[in-house]
GUKE-330233 format. One record per residue: x, z, y of N, C-alpha, C, O, CB in turn; residue number from 0. Coordinates in pm, 1 decimal, padded with zeros to 6 digits. Each point is the difference from the previous one (the first is absolute). Glycine has a CB too. Example, Ala and Ser with C-alpha at 12.3 -4.5 7.8 and 13.67 -1.06 7.14 Angstrom:
neast, nup, nnorth, caeast, caup, canorth, ceast, cup, cnorth, oeast, oup, onorth, cbeast, cbup, cbnorth, nr
01319.0, 00780.0, -00569.0, -00089.0, 00000.0, 00119.0, 00090.0, 00000.0, 00120.0, 00103.6, 00066.5, -00001.9, -00292.8, 00058.1, -00115.4, 0 .
00154.2, -00196.6, 00222.3, 00082.0, 00006.0, 00119.0, -00077.0, 00073.0, 00109.0, 00050.9, 00016.9, 00110.8, 00067.5, -00231.4, -00173.6, 1 .
! end
This chain:
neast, nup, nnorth, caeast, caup, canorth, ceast, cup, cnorth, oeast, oup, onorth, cbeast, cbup, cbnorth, nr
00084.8, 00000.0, -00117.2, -00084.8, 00000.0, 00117.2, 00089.3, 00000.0, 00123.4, 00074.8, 00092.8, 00030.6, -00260.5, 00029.1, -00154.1, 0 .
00172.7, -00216.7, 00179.9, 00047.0, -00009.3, 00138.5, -00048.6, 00021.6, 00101.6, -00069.2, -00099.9, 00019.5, 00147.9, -00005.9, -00094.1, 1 .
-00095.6, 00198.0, 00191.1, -00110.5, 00025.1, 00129.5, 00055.2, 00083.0, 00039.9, 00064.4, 00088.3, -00056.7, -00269.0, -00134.5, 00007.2, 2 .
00184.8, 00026.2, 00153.2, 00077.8, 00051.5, 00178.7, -00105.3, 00056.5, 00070.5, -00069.1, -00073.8, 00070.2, 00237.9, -00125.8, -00020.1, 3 .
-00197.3, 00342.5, -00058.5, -00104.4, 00012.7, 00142.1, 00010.6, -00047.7, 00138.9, 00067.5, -00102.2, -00012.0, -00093.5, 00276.2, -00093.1, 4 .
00008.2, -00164.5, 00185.8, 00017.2, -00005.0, 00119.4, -00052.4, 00112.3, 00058.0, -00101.2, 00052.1, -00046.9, 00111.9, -00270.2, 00035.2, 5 .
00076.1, 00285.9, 00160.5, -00012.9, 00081.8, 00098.3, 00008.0, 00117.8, -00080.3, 00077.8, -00020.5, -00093.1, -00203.2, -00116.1, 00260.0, 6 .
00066.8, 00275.1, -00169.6, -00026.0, 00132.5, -00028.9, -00069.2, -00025.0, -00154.2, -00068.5, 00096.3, -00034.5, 00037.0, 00005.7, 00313.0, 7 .
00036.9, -00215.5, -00379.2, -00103.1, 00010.6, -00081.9, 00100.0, 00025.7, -00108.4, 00117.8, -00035.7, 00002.7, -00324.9, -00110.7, 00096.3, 8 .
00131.5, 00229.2, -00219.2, 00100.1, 00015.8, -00111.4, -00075.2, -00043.5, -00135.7, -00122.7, 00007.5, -00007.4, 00254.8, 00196.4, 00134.8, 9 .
-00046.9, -00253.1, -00242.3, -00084.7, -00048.0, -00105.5, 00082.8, 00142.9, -00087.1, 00105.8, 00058.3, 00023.6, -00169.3, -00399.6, 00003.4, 10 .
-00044.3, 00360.6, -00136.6, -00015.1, 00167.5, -00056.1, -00027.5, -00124.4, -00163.6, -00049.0, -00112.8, -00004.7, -00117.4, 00394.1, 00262.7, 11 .
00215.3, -00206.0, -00351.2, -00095.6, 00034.6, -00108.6, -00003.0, 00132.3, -00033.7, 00077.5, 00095.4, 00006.2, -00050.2, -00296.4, -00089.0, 12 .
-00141.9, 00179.1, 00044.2, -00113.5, 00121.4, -00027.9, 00031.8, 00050.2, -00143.0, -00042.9, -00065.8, -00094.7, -00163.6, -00042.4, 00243.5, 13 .
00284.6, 00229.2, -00172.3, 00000.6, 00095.5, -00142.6, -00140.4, 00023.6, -00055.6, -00088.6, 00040.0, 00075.5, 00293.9, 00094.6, 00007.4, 14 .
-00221.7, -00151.2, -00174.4, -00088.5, 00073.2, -00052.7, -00050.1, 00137.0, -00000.3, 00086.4, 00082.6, -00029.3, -00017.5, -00236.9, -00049.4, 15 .
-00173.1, 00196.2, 00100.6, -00046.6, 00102.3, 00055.9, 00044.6, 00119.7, -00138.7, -00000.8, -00021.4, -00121.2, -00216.1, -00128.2, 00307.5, 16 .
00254.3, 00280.3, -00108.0, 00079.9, 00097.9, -00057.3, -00119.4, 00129.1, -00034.3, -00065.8, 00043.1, 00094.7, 00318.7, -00130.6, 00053.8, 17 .
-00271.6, 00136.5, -00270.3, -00021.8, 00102.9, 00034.1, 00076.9, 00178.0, -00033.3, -00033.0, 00097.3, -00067.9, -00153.2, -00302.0, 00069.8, 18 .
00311.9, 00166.4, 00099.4, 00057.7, 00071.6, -00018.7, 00143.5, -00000.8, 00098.6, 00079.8, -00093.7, -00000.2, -00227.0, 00086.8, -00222.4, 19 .
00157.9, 00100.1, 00285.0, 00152.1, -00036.1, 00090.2, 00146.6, -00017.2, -00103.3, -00019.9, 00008.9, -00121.2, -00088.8, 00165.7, 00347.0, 20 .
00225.3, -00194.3, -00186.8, 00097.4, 00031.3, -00076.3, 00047.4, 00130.0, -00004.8, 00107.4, 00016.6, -00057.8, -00068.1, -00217.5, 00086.9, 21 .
-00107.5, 00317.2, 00029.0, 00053.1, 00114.3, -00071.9, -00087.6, 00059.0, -00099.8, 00011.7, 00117.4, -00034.8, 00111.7, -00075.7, 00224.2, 22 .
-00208.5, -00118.6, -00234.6, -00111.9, 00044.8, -00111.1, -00155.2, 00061.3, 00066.4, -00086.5, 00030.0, -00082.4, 00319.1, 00044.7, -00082.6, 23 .
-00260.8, -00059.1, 00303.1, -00107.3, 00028.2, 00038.1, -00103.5, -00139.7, -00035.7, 00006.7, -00117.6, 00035.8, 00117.0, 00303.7, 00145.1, 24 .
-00230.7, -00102.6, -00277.9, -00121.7, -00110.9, 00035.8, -00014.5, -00014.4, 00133.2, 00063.6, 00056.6, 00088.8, -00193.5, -00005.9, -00272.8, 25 .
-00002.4, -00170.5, 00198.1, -00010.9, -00040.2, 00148.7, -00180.4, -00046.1, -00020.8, -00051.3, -00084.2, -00073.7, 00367.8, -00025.3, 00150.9, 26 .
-00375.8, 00202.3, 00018.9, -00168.2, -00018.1, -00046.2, -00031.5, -00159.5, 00056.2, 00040.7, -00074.1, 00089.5, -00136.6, 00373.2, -00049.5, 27 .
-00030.0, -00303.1, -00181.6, 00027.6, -00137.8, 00035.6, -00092.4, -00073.7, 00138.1, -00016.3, -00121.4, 00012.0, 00078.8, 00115.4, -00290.7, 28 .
-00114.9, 00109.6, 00373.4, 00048.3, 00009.0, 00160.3, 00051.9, -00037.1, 00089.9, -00034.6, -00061.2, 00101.1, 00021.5, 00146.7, -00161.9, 29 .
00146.8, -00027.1, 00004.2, 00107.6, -00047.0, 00093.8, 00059.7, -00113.4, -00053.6, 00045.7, -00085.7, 00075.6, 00000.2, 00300.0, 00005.7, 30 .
-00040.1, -00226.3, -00206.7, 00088.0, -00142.5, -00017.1, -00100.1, -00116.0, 00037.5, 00049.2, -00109.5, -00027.0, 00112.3, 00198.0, -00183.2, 31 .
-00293.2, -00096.3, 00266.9, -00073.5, -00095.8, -00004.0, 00002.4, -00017.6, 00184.3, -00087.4, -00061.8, 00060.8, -00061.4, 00113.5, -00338.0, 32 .
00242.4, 00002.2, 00329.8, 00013.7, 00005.8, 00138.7, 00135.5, -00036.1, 00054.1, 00027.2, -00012.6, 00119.4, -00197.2, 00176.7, -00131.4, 33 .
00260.0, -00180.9, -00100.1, 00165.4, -00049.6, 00073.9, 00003.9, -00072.7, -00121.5, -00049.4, 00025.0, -00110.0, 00203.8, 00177.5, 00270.2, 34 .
-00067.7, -00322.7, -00108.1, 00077.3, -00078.9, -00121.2, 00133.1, 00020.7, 00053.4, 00047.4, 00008.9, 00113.2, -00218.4, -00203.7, -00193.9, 35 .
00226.3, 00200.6, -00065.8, 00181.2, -00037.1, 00037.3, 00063.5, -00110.8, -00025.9, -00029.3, -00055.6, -00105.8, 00064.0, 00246.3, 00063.6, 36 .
00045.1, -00238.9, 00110.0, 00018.9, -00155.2, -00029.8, 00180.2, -00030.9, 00059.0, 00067.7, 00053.5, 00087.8, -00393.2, -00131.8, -00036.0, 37 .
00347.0, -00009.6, -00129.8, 00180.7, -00059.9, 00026.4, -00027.7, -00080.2, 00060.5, -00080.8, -00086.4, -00034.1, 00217.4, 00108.1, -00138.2, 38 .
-00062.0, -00015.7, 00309.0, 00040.9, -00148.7, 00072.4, 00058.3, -00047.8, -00016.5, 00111.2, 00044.3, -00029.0, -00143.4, -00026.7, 00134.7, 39 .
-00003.1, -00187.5, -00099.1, 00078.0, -00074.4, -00098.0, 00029.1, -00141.1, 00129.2, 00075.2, -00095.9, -00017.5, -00212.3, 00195.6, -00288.7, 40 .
00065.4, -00076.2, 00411.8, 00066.7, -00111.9, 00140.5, -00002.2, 00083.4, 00131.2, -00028.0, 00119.4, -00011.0, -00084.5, -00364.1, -00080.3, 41 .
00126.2, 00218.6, 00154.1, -00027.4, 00076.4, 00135.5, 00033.0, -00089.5, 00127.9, 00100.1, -00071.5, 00001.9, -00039.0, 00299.1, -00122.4, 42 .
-00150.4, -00219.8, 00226.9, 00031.7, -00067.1, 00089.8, 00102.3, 00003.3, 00080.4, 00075.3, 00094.7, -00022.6, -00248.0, -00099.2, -00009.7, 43 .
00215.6, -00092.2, 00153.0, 00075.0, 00040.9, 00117.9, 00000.2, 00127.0, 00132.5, 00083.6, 00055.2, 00071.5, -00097.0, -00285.5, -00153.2, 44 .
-00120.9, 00233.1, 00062.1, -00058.6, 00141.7, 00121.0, -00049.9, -00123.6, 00082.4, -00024.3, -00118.9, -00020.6, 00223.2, 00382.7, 00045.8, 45 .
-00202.4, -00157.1, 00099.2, -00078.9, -00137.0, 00124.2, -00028.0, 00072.2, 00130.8, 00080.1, 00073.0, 00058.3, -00238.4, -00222.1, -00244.8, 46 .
00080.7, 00130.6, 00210.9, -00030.1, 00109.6, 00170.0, -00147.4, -00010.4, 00015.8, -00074.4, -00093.6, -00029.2, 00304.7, 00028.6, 00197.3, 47 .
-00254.3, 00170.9, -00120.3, -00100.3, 00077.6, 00002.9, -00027.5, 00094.4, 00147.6, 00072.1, 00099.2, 00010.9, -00021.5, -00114.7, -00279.4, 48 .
-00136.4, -00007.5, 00364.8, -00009.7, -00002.2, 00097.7, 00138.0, 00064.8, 00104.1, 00039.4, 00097.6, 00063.8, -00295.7, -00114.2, -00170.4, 49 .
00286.6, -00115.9, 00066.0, 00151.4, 00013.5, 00120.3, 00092.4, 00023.9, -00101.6, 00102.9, -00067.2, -00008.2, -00184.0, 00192.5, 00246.9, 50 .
00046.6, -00011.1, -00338.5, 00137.1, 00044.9, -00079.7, 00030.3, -00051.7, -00109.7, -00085.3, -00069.4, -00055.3, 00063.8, 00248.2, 00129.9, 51 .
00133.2, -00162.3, -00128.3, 00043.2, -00030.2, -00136.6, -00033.6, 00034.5, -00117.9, -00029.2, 00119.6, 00002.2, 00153.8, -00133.5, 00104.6, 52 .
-00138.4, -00042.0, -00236.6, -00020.1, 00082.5, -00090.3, 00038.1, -00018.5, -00112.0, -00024.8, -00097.1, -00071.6, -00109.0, 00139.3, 00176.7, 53 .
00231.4, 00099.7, -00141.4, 00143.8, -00019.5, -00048.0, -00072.5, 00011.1, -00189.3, -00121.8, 00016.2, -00007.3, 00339.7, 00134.5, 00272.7, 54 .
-00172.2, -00156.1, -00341.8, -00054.3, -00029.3, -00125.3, 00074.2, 00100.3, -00050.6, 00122.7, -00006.3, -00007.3, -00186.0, -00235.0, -00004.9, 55 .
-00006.4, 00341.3, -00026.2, 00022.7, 00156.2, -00098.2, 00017.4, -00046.9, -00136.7, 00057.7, 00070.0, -00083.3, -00222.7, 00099.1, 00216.2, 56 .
00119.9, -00279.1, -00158.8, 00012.2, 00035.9, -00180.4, 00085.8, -00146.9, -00074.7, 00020.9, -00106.9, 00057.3, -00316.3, 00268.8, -00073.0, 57 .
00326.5, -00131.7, -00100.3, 00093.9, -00148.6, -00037.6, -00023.9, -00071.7, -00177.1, -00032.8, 00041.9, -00111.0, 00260.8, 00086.2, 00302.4, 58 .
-00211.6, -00180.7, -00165.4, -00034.2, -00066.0, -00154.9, 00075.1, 00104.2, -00088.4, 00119.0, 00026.8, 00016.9, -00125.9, -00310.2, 00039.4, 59 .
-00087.7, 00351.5, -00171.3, 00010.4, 00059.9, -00102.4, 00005.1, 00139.2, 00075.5, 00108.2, 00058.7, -00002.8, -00000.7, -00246.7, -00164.9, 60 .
-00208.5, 00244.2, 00231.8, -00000.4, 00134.1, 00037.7, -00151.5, -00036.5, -00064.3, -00066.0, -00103.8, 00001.3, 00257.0, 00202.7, 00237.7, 61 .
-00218.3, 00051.5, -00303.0, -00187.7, 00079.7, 00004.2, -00039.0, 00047.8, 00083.3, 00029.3, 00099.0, 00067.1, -00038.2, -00037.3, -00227.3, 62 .
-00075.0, -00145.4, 00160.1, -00111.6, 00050.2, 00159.1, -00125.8, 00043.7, -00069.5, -00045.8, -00031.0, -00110.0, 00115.3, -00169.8, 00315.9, 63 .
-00124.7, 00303.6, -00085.7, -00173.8, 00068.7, -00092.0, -00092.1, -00066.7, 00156.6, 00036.9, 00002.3, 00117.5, 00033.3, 00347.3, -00306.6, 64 .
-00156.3, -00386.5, 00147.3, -00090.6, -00038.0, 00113.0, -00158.7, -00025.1, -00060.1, -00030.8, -00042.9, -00111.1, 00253.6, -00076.3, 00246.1, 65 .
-00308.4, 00159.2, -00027.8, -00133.3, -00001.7, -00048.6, -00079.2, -00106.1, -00111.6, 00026.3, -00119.4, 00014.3, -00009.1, 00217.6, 00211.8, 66 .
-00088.3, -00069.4, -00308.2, -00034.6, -00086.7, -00106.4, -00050.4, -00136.6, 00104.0, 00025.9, -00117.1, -00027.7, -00105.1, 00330.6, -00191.0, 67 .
00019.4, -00178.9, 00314.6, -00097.0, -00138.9, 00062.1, 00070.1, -00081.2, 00081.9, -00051.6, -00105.1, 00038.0, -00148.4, 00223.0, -00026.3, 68 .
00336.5, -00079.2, 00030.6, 00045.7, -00052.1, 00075.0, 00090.7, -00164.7, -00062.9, 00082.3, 00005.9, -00091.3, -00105.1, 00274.6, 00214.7, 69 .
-00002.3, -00370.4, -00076.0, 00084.1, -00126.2, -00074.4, -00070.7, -00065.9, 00002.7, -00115.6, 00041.2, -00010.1, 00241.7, 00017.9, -00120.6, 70 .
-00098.0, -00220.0, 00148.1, -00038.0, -00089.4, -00117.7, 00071.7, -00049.0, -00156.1, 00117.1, -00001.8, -00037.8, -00201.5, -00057.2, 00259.7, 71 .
-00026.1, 00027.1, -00279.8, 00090.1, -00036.8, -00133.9, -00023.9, -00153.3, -00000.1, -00100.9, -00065.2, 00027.1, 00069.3, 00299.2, -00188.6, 72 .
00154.7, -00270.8, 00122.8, 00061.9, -00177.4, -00013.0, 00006.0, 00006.2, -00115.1, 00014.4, 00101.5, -00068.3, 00131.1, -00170.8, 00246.6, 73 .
-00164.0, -00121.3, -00237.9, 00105.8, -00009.1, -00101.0, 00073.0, -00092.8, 00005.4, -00050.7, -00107.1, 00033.6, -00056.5, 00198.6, -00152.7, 74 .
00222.4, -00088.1, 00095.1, 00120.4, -00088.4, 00052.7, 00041.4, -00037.1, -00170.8, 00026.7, 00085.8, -00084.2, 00077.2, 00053.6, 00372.7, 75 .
-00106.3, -00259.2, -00307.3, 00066.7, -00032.7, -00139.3, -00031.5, 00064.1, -00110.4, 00062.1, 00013.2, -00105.5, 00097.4, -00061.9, 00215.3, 76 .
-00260.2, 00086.3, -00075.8, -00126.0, 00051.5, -00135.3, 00060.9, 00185.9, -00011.7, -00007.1, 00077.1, -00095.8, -00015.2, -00390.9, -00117.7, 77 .
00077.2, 00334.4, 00347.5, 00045.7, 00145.9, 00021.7, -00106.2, 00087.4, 00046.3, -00062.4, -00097.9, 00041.0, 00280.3, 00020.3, 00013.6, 78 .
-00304.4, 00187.2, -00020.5, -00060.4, 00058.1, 00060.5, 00089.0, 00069.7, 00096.3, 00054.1, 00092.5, -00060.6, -00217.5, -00101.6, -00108.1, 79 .
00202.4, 00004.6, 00293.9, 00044.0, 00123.8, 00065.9, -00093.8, -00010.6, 00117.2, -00085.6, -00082.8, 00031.2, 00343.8, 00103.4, -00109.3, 80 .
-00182.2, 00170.9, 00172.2, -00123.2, -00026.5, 00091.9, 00095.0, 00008.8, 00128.3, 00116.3, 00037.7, -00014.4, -00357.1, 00076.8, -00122.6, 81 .
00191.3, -00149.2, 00261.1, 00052.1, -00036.1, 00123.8, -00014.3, 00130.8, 00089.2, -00105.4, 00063.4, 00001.6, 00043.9, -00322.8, -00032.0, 82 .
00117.8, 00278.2, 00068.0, -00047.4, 00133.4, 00111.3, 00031.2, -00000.2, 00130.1, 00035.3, -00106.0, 00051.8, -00009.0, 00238.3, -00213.2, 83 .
-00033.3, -00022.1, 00231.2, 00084.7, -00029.0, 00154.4, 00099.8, 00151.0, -00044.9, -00023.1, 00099.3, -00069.1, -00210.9, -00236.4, 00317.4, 84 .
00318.6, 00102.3, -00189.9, 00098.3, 00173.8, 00023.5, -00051.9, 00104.8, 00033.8, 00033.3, 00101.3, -00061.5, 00122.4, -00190.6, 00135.4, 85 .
-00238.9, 00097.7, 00017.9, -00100.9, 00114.2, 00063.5, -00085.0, 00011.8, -00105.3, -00087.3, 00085.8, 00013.0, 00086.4, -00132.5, 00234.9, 86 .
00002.7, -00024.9, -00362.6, -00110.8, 00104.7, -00096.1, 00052.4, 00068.6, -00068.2, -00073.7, 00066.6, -00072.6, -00073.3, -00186.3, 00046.8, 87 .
00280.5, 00138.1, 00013.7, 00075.1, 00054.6, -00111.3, 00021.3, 00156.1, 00026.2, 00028.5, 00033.9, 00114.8, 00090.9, -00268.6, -00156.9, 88 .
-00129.1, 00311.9, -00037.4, -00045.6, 00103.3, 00041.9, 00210.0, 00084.7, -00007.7, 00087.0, 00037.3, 00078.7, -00461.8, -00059.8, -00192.0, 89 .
00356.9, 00012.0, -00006.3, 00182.0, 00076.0, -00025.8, 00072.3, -00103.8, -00055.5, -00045.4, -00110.9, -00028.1, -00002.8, 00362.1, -00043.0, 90 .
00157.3, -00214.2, 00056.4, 00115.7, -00110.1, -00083.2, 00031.3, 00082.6, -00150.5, 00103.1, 00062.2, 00025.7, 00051.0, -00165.7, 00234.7, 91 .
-00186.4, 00130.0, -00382.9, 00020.3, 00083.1, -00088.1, 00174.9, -00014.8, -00044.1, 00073.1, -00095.2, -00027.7, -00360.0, 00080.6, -00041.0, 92 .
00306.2, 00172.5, 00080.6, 00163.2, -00103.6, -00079.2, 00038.8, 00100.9, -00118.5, 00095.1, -00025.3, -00074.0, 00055.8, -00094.2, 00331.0, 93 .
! end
């Protein structure tokens, strides 16, 4: 798969939904139906944004957690991933 966002946009795939953190806590199934976690796998240039700059926090192959609704989902070469903006991303998991 080849694709380039443009400006502030980032392409994610989406993990499969967990029920369970990595230190062994379940996770009600609640809350996991309210964040997805997902690997970035492109990321844009940044861009500007009223007057200012906007510098790009995250980089190909970091985990990001961001709201389940937030995205679109593509499919690029019979790939599913989903598109986001940076401002939806909630943390960088590391």
């Amino acid at each position: 798969m080849n694709i380039k966002p443009l400006f502030d946009n980032v392409i994610v795939d989406v993990k499969e939904k967990q029920d369970k953190t990595a230190g062994g806590l379940f996770l009600p199934s609640a809350a996991a139906d309210k964040y997805v976690t997902a690997k970035v796998t492109a990321v844009g240039m940044g861009g500007m944004m009223y007057g200012k700059d906007i510098v790009m926090q995250v980089k190909v192959g970091d985990t990001v957690l961001f709201p389940a609704d937030m995205g679109t989902k593509i499919k690029v070469d019979g790939e599913e991933v989903t598109l986001i903006r940076q401002s939806d991303i909630i943390a960088v998991i590391e």
